[in-house]
C-alpha positions in Angstrom: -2.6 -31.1 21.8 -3.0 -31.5 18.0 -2.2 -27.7 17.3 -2.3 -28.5 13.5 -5.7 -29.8 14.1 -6.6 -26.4 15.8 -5.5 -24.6 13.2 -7.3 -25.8 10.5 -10.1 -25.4 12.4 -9.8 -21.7 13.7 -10.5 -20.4 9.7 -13.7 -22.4 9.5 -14.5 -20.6 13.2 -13.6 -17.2 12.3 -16.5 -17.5 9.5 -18.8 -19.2 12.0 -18.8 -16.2 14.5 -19.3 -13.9 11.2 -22.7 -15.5 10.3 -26.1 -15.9 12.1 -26.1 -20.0 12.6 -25.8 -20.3 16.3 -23.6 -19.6 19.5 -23.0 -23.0 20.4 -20.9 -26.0 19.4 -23.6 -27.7 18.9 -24.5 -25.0 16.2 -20.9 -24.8 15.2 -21.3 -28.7 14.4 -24.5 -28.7 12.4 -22.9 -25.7 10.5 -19.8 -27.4 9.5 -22.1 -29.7 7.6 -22.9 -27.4 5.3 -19.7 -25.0 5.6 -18.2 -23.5 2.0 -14.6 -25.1 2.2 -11.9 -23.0 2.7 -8.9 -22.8 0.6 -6.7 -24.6 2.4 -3.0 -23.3 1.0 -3.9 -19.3 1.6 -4.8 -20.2 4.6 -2.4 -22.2 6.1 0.6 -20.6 4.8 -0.5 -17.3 6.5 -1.4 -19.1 9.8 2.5 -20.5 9.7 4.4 -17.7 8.4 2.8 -14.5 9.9 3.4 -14.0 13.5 0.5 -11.5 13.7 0.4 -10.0 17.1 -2.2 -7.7 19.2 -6.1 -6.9 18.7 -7.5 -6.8 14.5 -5.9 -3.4 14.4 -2.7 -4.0 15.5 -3.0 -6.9 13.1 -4.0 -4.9 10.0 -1.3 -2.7 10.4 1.2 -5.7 10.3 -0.6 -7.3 7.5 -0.2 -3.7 5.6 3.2 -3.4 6.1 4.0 -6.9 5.2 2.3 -6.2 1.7 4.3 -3.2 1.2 7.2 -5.7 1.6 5.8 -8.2 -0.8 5.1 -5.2 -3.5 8.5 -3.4 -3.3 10.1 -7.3 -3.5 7.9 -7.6 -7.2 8.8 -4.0 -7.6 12.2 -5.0 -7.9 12.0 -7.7 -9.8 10.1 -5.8 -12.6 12.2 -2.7 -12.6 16.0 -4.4 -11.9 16.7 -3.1 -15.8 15.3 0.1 -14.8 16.4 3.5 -13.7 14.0 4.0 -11.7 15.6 2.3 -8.8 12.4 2.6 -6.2 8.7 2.3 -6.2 9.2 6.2 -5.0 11.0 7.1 -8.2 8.6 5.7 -10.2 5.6 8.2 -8.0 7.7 11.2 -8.3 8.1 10.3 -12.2 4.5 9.4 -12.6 3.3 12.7 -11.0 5.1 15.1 -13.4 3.8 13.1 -16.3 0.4 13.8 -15.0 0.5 17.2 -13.7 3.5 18.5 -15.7 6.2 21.3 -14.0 6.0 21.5 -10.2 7.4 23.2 -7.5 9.7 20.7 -5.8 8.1 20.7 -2.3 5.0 20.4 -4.2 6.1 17.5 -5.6 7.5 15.9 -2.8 3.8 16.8 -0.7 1.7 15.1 -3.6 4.1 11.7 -3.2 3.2 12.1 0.9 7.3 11.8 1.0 9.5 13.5 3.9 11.0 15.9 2.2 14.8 14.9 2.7 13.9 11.5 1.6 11.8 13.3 -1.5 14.8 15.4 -2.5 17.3 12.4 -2.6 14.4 11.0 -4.8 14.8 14.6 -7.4 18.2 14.4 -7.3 18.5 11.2 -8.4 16.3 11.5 -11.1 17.9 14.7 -12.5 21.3 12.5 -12.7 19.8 10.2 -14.5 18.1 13.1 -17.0 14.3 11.9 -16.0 13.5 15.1 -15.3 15.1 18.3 -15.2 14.4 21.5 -12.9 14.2 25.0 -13.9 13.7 28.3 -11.7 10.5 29.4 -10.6 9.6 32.8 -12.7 6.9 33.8 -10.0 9.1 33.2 -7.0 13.0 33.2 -8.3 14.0 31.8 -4.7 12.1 28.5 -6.0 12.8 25.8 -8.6 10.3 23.9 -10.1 10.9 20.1 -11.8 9.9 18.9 -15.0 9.8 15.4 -16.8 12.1 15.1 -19.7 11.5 13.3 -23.0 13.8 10.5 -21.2 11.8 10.5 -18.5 8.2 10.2 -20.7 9.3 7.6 -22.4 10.8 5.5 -19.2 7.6 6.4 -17.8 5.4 4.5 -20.5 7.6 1.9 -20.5 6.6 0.8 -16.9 2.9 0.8 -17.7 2.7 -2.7 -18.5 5.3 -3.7 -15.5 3.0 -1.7 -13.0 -0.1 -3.6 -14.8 1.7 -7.4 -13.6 2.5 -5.9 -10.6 -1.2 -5.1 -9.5 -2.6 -8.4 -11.1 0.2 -10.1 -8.5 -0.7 -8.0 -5.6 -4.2 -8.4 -5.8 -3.8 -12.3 -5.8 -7.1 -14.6 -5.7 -9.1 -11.5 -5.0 -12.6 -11.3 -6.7 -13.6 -8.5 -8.9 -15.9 -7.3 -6.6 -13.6 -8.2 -3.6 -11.1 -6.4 -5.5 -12.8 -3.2 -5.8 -14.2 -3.3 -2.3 -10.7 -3.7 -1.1 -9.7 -0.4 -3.4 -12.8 1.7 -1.7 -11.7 1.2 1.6 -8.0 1.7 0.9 -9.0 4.9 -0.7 -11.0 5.7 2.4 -8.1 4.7 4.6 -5.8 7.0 2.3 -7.8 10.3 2.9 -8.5 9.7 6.4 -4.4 9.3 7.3 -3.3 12.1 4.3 -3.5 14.8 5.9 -2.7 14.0 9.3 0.8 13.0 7.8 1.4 16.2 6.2 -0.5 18.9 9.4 0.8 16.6 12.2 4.2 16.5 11.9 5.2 17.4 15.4 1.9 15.3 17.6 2.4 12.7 19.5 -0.2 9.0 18.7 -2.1 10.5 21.9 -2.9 13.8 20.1 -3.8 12.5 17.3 -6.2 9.8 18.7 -8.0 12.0 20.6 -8.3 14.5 17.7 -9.0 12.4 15.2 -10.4 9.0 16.1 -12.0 9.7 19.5 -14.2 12.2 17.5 
């Protein structure tokens, strides 16, 4: 069988099933005639290099943590002269620049970070004088973090690096496919939030059957 045939073919299917234009081959046929053609190099490279396995939501989940892959590899490429060593430093930087002093577990909860991970993040940070932490006057128990004046201006000097980053990472996409893709990211984001920070402890059974089976 002429497998490379096959899959050449499988795209133009995929799009087939997605419109109104028939059941049939005979319907497939006649569409073909007047199909859009496909990009071949997107497609084909993905085909060969992915080994995507399971149903379309087993899939997406694969295809989301390969792109987290891809984005922390151009992560590192624009931040190797950096000190901010991780796409993580850069949140935890990024979120005192925007909300100013926090509570450490309050930072570490708005970065959706375990919190061991999120204090290895602080501390490296404060050794590299990116931000600095203080007590708490209203609880003395706590200590709160702050950005230095190091740390602002490492901060605005990413800008532009983040900027290539997301005109990499959002590839060939359209403007509108682009912003579709954002809205249901977003929508993806506030559905999983705060089950990561309330469900700590509950098994994937628990929290399919109180959260998708619903």
């Amino acid at each position: 069988m002429k497998y490379k045939l096959l899959t050449g073919i499988l795209p133009y299917l995929e799009q087939f099933e997605d419109t109104e234009a028939g059941e049939t081959i005979d319907d497939f046929v006649a569409w073909m005639k007047t199909a859009p053609t496909l990009k071949k190099d997107s497609t084909t490279t993905v085909l060969k290099s992915v080994p995507l396995q399971g149903n379309i939501n087993a899939q997406i989940c694969q295809l989301i943590a390969l792109m987290y892959k891809y984005v922390r590899s151009y992560y590192k490429k624009g931040f190797k002269d950096s000190p901010l060593q991780t796409m993580e430093d850069f949140g935890f930087l990024a979120t005192l620049a925007m909300f100013g002093d926090l509570r450490k577990n309050e930072l570490i909860q708005k970065n959706t970070s375990e919190f061991t991970s999120g204090m290895e993040v602080i501390r490296r940070l404060e050794r590299n004088d990116l931000i600095q932490s203080f007590l708490d006057q209203e609880d003395r128990r706590a200590r709160r973090v702050k950005i230095t004046k190091k740390g602002q201006a490492v901060f605005y000097q990413t800008l532009p690096v983040l900027k290539k980053m997301g005109d990499i990472a959002t590839g060939e996409l359209t403007e509108s496919e682009t912003q579709q893709l954002f809205e249901l990211l977003n929508k993806l984001n506030y559905f999983h939030n705060p089950i990561f920070h309330e469900e700590k402890e509950a098994s994937l059974d628990t929290i399919i059957k109180e959260y998708v089976e619903v």
